[in-house]
DSSP file (Angstrom, degrees, kcal/mol; ACC not computed):
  #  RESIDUE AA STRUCTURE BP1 BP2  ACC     N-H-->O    O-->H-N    N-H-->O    O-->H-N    TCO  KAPPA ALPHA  PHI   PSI    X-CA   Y-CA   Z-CA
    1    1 A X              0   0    0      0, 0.0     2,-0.8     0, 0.0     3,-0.1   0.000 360.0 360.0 360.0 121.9  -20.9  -11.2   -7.0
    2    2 A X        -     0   0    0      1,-0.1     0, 0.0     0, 0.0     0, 0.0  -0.439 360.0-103.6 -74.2 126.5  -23.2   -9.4   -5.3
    3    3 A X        -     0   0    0     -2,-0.8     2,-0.3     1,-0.1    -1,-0.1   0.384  42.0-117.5 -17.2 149.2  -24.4   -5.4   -6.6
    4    4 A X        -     0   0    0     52,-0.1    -1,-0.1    -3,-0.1     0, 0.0  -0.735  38.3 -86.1 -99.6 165.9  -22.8   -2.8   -4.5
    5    5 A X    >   -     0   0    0     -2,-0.3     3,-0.6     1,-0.1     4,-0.4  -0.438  29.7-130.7 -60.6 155.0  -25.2   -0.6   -2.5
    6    6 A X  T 3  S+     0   0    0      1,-0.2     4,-0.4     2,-0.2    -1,-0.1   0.176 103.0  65.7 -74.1   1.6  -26.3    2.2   -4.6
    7    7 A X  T 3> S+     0   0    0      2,-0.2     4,-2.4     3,-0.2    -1,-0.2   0.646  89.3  60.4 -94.2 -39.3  -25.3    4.6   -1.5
    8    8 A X  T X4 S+     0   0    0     -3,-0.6     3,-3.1     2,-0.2    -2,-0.2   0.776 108.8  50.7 -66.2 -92.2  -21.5    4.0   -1.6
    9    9 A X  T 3> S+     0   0    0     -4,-0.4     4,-1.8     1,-0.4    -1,-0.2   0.290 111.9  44.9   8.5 -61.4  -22.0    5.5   -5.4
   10   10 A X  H 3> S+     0   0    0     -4,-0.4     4,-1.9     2,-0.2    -1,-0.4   0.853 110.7  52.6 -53.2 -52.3  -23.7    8.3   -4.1
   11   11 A X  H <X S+     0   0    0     -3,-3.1     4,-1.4    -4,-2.4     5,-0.3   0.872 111.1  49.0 -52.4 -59.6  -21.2    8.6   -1.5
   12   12 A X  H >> S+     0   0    0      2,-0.2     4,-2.2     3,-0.1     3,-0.7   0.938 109.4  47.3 -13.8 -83.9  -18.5    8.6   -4.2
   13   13 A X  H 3X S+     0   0    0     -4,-1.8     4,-3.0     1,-0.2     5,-0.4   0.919 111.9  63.6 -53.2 -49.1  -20.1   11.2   -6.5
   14   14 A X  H 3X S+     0   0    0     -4,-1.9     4,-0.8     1,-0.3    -1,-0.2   0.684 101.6  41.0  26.1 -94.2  -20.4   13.0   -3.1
   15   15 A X  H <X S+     0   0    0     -4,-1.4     4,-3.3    -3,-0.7    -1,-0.3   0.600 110.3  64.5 -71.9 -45.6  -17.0   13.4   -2.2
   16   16 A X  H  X S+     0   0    0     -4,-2.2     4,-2.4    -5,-0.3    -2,-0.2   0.975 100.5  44.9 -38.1 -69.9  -16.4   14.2   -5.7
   17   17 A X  H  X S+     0   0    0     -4,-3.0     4,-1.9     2,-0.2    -2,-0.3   0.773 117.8  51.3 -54.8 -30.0  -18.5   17.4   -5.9
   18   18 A X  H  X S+     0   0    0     -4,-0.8     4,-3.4    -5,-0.4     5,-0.2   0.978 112.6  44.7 -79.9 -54.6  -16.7   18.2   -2.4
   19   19 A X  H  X S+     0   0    0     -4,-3.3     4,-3.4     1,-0.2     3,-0.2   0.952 114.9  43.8 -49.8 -67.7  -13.4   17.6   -3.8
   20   20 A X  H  X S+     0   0    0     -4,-2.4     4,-1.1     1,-0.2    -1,-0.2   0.846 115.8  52.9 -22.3 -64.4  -13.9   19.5   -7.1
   21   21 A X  H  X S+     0   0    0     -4,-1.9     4,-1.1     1,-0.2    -1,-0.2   0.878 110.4  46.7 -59.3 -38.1  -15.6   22.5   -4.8
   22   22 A X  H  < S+     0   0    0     -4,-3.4     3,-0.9    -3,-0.2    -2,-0.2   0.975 107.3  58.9 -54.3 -60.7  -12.5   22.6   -2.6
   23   23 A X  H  < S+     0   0    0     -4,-3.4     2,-1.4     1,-0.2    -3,-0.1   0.836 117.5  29.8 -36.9-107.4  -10.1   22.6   -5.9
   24   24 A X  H  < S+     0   0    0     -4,-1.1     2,-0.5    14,-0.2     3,-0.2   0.023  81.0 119.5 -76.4  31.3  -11.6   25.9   -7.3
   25   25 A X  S  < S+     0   0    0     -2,-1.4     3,-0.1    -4,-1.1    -4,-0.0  -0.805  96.5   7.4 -59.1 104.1  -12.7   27.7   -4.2
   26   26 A X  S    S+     0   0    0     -2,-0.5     2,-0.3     1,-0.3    -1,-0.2   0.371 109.5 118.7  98.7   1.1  -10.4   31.2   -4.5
   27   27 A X        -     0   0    0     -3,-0.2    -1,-0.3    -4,-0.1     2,-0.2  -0.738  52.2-157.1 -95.8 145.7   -9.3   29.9   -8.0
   28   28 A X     >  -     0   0    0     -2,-0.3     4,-0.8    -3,-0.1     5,-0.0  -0.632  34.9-102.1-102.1-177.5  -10.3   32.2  -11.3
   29   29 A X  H  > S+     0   0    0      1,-0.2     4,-0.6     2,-0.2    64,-0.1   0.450 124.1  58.0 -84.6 -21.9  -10.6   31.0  -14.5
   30   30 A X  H  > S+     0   0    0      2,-0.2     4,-1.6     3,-0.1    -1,-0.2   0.762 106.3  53.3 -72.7 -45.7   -7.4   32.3  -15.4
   31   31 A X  H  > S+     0   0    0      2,-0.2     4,-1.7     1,-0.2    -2,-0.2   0.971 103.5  53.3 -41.9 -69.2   -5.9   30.1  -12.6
   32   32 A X  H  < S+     0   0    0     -4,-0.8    -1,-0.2     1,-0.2    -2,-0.2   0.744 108.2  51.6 -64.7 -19.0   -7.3   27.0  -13.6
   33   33 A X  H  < S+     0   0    0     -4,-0.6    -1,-0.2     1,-0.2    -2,-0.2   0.973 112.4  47.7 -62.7 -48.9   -5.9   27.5  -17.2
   34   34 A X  H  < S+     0   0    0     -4,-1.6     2,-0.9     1,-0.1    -1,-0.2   0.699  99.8  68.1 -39.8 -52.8   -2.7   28.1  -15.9
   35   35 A X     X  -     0   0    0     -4,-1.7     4,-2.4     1,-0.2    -1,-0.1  -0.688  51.6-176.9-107.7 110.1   -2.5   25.3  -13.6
   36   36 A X  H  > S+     0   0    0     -2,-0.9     4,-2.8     1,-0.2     5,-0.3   0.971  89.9  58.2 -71.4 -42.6   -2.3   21.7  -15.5
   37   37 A X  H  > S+     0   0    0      1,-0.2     4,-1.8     2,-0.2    -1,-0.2   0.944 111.0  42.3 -46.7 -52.7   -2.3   20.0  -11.7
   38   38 A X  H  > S+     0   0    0      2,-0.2     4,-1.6     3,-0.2     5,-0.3   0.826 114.5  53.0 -64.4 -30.1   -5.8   21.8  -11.0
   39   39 A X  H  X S+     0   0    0     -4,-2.4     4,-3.2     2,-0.2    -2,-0.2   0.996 114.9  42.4 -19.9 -88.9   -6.8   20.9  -14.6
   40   40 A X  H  X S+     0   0    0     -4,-2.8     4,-3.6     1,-0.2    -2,-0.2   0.723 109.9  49.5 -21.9 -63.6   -6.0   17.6  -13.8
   41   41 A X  H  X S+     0   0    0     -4,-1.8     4,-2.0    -5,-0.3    -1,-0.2   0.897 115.8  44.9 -89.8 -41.5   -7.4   17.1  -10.5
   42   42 A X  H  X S+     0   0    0     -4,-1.6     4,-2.4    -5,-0.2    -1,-0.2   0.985 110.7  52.5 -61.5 -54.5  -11.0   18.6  -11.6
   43   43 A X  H  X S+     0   0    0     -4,-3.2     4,-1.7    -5,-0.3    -2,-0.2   0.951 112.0  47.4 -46.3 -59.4  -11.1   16.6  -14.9
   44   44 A X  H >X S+     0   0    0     -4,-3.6     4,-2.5     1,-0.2     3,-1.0   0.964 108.3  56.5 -45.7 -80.4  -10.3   13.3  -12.5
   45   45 A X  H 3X S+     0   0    0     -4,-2.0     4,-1.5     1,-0.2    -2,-0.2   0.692 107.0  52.6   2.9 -82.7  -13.2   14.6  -10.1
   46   46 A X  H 3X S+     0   0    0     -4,-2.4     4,-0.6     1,-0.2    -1,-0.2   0.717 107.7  45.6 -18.1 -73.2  -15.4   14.5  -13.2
   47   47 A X  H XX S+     0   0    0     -4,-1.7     4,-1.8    -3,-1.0     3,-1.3   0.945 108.5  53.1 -53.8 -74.1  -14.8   11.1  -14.2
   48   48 A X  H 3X S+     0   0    0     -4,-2.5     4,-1.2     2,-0.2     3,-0.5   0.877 116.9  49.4 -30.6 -78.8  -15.2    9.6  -10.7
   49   49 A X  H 3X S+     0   0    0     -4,-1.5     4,-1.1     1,-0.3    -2,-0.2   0.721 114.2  36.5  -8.8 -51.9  -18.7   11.7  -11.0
   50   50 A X  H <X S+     0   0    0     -3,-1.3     4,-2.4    -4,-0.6     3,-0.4   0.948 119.2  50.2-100.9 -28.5  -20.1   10.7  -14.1
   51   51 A X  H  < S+     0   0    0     -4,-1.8     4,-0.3    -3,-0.5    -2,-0.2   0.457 110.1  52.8 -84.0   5.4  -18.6    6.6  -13.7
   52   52 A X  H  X S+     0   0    0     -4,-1.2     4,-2.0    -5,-0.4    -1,-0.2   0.825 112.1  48.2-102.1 -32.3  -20.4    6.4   -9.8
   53   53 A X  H  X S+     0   0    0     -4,-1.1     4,-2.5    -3,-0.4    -2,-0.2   0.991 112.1  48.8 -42.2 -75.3  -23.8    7.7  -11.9
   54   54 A X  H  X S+     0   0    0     -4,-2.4     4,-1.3     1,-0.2    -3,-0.2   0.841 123.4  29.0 -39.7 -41.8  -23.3    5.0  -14.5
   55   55 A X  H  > S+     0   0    0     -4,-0.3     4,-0.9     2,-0.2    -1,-0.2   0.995 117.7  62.6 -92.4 -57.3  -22.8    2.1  -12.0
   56   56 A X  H >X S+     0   0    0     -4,-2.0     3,-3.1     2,-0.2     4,-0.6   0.792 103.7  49.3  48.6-103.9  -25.1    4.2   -9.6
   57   57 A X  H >< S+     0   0    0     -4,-2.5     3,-1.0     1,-0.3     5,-0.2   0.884 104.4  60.6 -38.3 -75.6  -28.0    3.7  -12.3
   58   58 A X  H 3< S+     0   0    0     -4,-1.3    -1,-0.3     1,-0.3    -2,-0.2   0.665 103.3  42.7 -20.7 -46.8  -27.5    0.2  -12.6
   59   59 A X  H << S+     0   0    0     -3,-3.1    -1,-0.3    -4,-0.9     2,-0.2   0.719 136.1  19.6 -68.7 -29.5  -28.2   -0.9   -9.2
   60   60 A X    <<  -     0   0    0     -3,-1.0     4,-0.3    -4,-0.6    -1,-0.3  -0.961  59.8-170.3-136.0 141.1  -31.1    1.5   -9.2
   61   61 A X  S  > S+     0   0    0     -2,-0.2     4,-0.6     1,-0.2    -3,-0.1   0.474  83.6  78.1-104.0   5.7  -32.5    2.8  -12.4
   62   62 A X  H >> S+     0   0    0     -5,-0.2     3,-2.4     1,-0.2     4,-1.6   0.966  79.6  65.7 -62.8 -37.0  -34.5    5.2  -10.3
   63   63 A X  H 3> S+     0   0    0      1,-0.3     4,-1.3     2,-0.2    -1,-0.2   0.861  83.2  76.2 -72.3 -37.9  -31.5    7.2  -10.0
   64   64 A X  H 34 S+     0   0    0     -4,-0.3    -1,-0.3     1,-0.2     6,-0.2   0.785 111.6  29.7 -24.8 -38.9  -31.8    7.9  -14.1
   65   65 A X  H << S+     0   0    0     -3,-2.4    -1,-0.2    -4,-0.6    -2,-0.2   0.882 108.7  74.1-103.4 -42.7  -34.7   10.4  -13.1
   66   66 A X  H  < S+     0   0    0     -4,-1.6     2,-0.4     1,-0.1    -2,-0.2   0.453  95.8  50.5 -33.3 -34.4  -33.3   11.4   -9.6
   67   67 A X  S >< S-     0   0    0     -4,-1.3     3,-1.8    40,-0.0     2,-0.1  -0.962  85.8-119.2-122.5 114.7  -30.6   13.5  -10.8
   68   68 A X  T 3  S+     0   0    0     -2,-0.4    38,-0.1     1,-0.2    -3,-0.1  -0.461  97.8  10.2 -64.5 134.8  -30.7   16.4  -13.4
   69   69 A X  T 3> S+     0   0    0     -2,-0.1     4,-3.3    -5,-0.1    -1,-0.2   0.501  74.8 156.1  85.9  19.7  -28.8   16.0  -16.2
   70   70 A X  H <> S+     0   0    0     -3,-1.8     4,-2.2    -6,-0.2    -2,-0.1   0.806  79.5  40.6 -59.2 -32.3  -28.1   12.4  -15.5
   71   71 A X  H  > S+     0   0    0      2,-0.2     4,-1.6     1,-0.2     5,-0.4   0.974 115.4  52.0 -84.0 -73.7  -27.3   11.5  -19.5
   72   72 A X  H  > S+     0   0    0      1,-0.2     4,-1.1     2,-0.2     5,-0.2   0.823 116.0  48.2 -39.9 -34.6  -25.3   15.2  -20.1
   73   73 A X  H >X S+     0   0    0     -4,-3.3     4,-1.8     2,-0.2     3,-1.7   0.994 108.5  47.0 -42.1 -74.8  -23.3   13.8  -16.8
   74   74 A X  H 3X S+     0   0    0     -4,-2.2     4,-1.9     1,-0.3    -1,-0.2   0.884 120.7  38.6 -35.4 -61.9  -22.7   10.5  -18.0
   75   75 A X  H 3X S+     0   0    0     -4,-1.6     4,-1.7     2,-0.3    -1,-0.3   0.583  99.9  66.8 -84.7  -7.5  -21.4   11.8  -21.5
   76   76 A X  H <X S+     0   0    0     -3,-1.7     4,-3.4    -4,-1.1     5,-0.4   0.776 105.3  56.5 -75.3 -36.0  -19.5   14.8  -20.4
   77   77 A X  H  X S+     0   0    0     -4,-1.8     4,-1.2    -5,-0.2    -2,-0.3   0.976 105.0  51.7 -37.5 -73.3  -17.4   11.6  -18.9
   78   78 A X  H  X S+     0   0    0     -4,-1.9     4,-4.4     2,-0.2    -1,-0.2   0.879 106.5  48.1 -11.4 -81.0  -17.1   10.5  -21.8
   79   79 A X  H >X S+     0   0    0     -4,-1.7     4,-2.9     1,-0.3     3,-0.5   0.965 111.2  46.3 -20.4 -86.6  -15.9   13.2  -23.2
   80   80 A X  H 3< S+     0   0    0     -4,-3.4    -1,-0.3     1,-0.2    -2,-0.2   0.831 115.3  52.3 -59.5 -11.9  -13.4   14.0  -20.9
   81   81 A X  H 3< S+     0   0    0     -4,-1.2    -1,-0.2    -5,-0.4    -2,-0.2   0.901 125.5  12.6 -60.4 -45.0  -12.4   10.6  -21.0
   82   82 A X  H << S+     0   0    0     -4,-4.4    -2,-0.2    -3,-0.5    -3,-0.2  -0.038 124.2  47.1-142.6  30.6  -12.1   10.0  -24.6
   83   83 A X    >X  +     0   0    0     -4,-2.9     4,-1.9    -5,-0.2     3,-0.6  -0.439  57.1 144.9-160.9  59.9  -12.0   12.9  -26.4
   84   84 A X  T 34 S+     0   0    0      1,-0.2     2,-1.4     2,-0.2    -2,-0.1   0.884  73.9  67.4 -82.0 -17.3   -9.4   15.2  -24.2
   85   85 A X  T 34 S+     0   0    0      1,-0.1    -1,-0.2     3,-0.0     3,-0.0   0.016 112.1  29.4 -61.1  41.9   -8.3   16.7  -27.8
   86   86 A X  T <4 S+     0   0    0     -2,-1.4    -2,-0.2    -3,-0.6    -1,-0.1   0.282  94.2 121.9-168.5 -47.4  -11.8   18.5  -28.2
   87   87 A X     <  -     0   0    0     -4,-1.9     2,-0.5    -8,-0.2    -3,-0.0   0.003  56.8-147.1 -14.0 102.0  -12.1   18.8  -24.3
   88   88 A X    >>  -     0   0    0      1,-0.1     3,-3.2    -3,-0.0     4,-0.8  -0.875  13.0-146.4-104.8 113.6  -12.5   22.8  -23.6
   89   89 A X  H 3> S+     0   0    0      1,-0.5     4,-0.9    -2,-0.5    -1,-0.1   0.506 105.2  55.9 -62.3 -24.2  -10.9   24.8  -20.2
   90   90 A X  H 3> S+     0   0    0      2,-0.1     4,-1.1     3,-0.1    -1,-0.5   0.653 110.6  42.7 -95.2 -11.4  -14.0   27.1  -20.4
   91   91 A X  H <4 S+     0   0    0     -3,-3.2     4,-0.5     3,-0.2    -2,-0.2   0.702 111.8  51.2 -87.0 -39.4  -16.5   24.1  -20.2
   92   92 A X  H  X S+     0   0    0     -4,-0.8     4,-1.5     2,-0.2    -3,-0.2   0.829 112.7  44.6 -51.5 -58.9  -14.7   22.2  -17.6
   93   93 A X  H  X S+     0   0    0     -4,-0.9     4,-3.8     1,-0.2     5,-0.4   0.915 111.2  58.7 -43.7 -60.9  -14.6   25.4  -15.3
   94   94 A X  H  X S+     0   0    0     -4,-1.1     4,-1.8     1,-0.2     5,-0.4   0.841 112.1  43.4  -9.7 -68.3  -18.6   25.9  -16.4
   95   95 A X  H  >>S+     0   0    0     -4,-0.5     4,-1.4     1,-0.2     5,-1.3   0.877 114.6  43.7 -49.4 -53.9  -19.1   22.5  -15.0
   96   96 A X  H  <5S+     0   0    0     -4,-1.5     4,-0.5     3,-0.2     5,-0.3   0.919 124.1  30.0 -62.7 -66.5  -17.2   22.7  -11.9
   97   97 A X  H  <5S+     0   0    0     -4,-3.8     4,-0.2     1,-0.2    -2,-0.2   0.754 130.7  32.8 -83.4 -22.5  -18.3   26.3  -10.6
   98   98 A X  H  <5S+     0   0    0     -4,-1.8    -2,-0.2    -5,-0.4    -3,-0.2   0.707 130.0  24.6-123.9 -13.6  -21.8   26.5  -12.0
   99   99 A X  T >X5S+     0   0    0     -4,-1.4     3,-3.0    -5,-0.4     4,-1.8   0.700 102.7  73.4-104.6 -49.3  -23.3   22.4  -12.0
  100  100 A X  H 3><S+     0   0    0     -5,-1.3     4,-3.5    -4,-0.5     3,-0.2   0.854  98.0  53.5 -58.6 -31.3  -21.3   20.6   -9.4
  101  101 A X  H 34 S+     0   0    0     -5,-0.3     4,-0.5     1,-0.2    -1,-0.3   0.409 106.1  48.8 -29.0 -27.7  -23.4   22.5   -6.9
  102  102 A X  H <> S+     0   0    0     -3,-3.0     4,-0.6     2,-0.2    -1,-0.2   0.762 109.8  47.4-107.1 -60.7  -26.3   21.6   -8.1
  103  103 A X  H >X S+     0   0    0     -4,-1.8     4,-2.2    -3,-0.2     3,-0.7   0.935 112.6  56.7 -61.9 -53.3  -25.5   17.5   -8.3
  104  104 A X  H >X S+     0   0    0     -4,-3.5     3,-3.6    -5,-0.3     4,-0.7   0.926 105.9  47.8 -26.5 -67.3  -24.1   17.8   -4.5
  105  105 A X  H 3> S+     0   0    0     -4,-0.5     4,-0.7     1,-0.3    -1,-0.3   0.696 113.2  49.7 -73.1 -17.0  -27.3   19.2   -3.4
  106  106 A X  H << S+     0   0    0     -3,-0.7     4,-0.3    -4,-0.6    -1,-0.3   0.794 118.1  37.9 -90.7 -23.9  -29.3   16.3   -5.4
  107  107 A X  H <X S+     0   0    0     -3,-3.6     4,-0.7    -4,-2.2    -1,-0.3   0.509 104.4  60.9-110.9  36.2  -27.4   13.7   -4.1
  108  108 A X  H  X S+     0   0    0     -4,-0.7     4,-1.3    -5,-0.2    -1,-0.2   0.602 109.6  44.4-105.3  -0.4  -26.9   14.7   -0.9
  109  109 A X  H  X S+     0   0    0     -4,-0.7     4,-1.1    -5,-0.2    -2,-0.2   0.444 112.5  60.6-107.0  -1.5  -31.1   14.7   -0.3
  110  110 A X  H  4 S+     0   0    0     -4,-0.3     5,-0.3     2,-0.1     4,-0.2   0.671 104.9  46.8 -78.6 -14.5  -30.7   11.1   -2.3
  111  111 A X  H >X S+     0   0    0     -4,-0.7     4,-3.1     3,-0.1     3,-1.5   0.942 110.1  49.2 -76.2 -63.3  -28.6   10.0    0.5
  112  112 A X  H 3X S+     0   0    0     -4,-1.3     4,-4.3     1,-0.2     5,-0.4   0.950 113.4  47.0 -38.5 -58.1  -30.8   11.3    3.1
  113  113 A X  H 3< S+     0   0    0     -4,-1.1    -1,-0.2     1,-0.2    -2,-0.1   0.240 114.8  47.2 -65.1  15.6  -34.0    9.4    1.4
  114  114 A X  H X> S+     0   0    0     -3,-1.5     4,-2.4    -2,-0.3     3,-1.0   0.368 114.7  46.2-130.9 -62.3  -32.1    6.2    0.9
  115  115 A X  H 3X S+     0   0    0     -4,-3.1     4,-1.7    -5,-0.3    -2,-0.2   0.890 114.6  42.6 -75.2 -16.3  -30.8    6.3    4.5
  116  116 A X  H 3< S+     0   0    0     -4,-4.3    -1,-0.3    -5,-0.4    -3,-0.2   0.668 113.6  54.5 -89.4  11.1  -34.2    7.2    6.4
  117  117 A X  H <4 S+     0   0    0     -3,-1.0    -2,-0.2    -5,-0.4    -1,-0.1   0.831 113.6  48.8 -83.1 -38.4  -36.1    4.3    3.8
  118  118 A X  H  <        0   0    0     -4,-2.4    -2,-0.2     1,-0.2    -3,-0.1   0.905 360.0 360.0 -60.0 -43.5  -33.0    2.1    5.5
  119  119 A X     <        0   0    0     -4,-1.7    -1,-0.2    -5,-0.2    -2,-0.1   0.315 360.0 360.0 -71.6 360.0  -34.0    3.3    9.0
């Protein structure tokens, strides 16, 4: 089977950060406690995020340096994956309002430099 491009990934995580920013735009922190569906829906976000890295890296291991925090990503996945009793509502939020921003903006100039190398 052949590797998938390393752009749908990107594209993925992508769409992630958009989704995630959308969720808790107008939301407080008090909101998102509140609300197990917005919980939910970020936590998923997450996981899409940190498994689109993993497989991401794999196709390119360039991507490993390309993105800050790529290992805290990966294993905050984890985490929420497999340790939701230890999983914290202030950490998640943390993530969400004050990182996803950050990851957008990194891959959205590794999408550009991957599509003008294509052009």
């Amino acid at each position: 089977m052949r590797p998938r491009d390393v752009r749908k990934y990107l594209f993925d995580v992508k769409v992630a950060c958009d989704a995630i920013t959308a969720f808790v735009t107008g939301q407080t922190f008090e909101e998102y406690r509140r609300q197990l569906l917005l919980r939910s829906a970020v936590e998923r976000q997450l996981i899409t995020i940190g498994e689109a890295l993993n497989r991401a890296a794999k196709v390119d291991k360039s991507i490993e340096t390309a993105v800050s925090d790529f290992r805290s990503i990966i294993s905050f996945r984890n985490i929420v994956v497999h340790g939701y009793d230890i999983l914290k509502d202030d950490t998640v939020w943390g993530v969400a309002v004050g990182k996803v921003p950050k990851l957008r903006q990194e891959v959205e100039a590794l999408l550009a430099k991957l599509d003008a190398a294509a052009s």
